[in-house]
C-alpha positions, 0 to 999 in steps of 0.5 A: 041234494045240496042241503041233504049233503050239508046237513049229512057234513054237519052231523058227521063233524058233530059225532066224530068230532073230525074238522073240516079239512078231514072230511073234505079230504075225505070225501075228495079221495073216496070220489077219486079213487072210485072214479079211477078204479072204475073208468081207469082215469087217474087224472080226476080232481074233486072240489068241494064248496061247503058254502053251497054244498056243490061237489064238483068233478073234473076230468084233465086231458093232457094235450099231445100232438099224437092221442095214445090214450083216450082217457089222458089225453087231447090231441091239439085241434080238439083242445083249440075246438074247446079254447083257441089259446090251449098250446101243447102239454097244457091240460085242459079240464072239463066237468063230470057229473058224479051222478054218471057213476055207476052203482059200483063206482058209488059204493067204492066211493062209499067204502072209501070214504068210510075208511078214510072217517076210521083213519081220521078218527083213530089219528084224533083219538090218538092225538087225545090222549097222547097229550093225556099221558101223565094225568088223569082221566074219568071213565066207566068200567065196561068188563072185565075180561081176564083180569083185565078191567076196560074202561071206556073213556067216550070214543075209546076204550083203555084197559086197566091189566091186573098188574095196575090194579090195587088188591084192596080195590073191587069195581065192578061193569058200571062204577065210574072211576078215576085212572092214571094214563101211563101210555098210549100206542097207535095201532091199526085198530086204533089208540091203546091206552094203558091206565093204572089205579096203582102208580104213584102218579094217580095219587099226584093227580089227585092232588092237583085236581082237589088242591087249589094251591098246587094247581096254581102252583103256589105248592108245589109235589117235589116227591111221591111214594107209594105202595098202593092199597097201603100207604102214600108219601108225598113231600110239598113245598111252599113257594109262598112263605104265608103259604103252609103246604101240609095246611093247603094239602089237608084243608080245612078239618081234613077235608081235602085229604080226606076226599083224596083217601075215599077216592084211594078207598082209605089208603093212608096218605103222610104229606110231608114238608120238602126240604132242601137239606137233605138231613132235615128232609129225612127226619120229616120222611120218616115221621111219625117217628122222632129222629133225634139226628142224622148223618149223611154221607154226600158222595154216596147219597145214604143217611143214617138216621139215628131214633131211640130204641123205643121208636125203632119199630114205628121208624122202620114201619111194618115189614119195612115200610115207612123206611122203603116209603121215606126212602122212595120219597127222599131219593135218599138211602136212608138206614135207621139205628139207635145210638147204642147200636152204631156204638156197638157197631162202631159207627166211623162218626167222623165219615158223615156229616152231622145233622146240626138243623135237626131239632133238639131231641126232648126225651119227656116230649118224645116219651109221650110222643113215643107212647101215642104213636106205639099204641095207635100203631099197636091198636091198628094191628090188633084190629086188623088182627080181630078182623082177620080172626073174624071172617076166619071164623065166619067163614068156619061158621058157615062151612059147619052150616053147610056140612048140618044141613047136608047131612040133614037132607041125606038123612031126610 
């Protein structure tokens, strides 16, 4: 019995991965409560010795001059029958054998017991993940109920709503992917836990997990903006002069970043170079385009910042993106203009301050510059385009193919 008793603790340990005390207290409480409820007694204590695999239980009798209850208490000559030297309201134990219980007491015990295993496993999978949030984790999509994926992460199971999922993104029951925890909440069923594939704070993740540098903190992310499915920024800096940031981040032929993008299924991902300098920062936020200067206004943390008029467009982005990234990365308002328009507006010069550690703009350099960045940005809308135009026309093509052959059976 004793053996059978270690061997039911070591598994038990082993598969709900509780600690000793646990399921000894566990196992104390479930005996306890059984034998109070079913004799009445509330003066039973349990020991347990793991060593030997004994369970031991002992009822206490209060010593009175006068018994009124039978189940509590001693009256003094019996108690010196037991041990001469018991003085009144002491409290003499003696040991019951558990295998006295009845059926109904040992089920309650049973019933207890398994309780007490739930509460204990629901607390440890809480403390789990509660020191997860923030980070990422690994699970399998189990279903998808409502448009809301649940994922299993072993013992617990998160749920991913569809306001943190990415529209470009499609899983299916069975693919095993990364999530970001954004919280956890303990309930009676157990840990909720909230997971996302859009936050921005997957994308760091990814980074600490596949860069070396910034797990070591020799690089370290000093922003991240993201408008998931889309486009990343993320700005680094180095605390290690011999250390290039963007260079650590890209790896080497791209390979770094590239694994990052196929786990984001192709999401365009700028690193940026953090720097201190508010001016220079935004002229490295806003790349690809070239910024020949900016002006900052301190009190109200805003910049302008100015780029020639052929570079407008590529500055701002598509509907506004690269300036809505640049700005969530920065944590600067940042307004784009070329010189012609602030003269036009009369811009009040002498209000910001001039960007002096902007580097000199090269108009031949910035023509050639200016003509790759356009065309690359113009070739990727007319693919995009094209591939619109394509399934539009595929789908067209198969609707015709349905309506054909319908009117063929009708007239078959």
């Amino acid at each position: 019995m004793n053996n059978e008793f270690l061997e039911a603790f070591a598994d038990l340990k082993k598969e709900k991965n509780l600690s000793d005390e646990e399921i000894i207290g566990a196992i104390k409480d479930s005996i306890e409560n059984a034998y109070r409820k079913n004799y009445g007694a509330s003066n039973v204590r349990v020991d347990v010795d793991m060593e030997s695999g004994n369970v031991t239980v002992f009822m206490g009798m209060e010593i009175v001059e006068e018994v009124e209850d039978p189940l509590t208490q001693i009256s003094l000559a019996d108690a010196k029958e037991i041990y001469d030297g018991y003085e009144l309201g002491e409290v003499v134990e003696y040991e019951i054998d558990p295998k006295d219980f009845n059926r109904i007491a040992a089920q309650g015990a049973k019933q207890v017991f398994v309780q007490k295993n739930r509460e204990a496993e629901r607390t440890n999978s809480y403390n789990e993940f509660i020191e997860k949030k923030g980070q990422i984790v690994t699970g399998k999509v189990e279903r998808i109920n409502n448009g809301t994926m649940l994922v299993s992460l072993g013992r617990t199971e998160g749920r991913v709503p569809a306001s943190e999922q990415v529209k470009t993104e499609n899983f299916k029951p069975g693919d095993r992917i990364k999530v970001y925890v954004m919280d956890v909440k303990k309930e009676s069923k157990g840990p909720q836990v909230l997971l996302s594939r859009s936050h921005p704070g997957l994308v760091r993740g990814l980074f600490e997990l596949e860069i070396p540098e910034i797990a070591d903190g020799t690089v370290e992310i000093k922003g991240t903006a993201r408008e998931a499915g889309s486009r990343t920024k993320i700005a680094v800096y180095s605390t290690d002069p011999n250390v290039d940031p963007v260079g650590a981040c890209v790896g080497n032929r791209g390979a770094r970043v590239q694994n990052i993008a196929d786990e984001l299924f192709g999401e365009k991902i700028d690193i940026i170079v953090w720097d201190e300098d508010p001016a220079v920062l935004i002229s490295n936020v806003l790349k690809p385009a070239i910024v020949e200067g900016v002006y900052i206004n301190e009190d109200e943390k805003s910049a302008t910042a100015v780029v020639p008029e052929q570079q407008l467009s590529l500055a701002i982005g598509r509907e506004g993106q690269n300036v809505r990234l640049a700005a969530r990365v920065s944590g600067w308002k940042i307004d784009i203009k070329s010189n012609d328009q602030l003269k036009e507006m009369g811009f009040d010069f002498d209000e910001y301050e001039d960007a002096d550690d902007i580097p000199a703009f090269d108009e031949d350099a910035s023509a050639d510059e200016t003509a790759e960045d356009v065309i690359e940005e113009v070739a990727e809308e007319a693919v995009e385009e094209a591939e619109e135009l394509a399934e539009e026309a595929t789908e067209e093509v198969e609707e015709a193919e349905v309506e054909e052959t319908s009117e063929s059976e009708a007239d078959a």
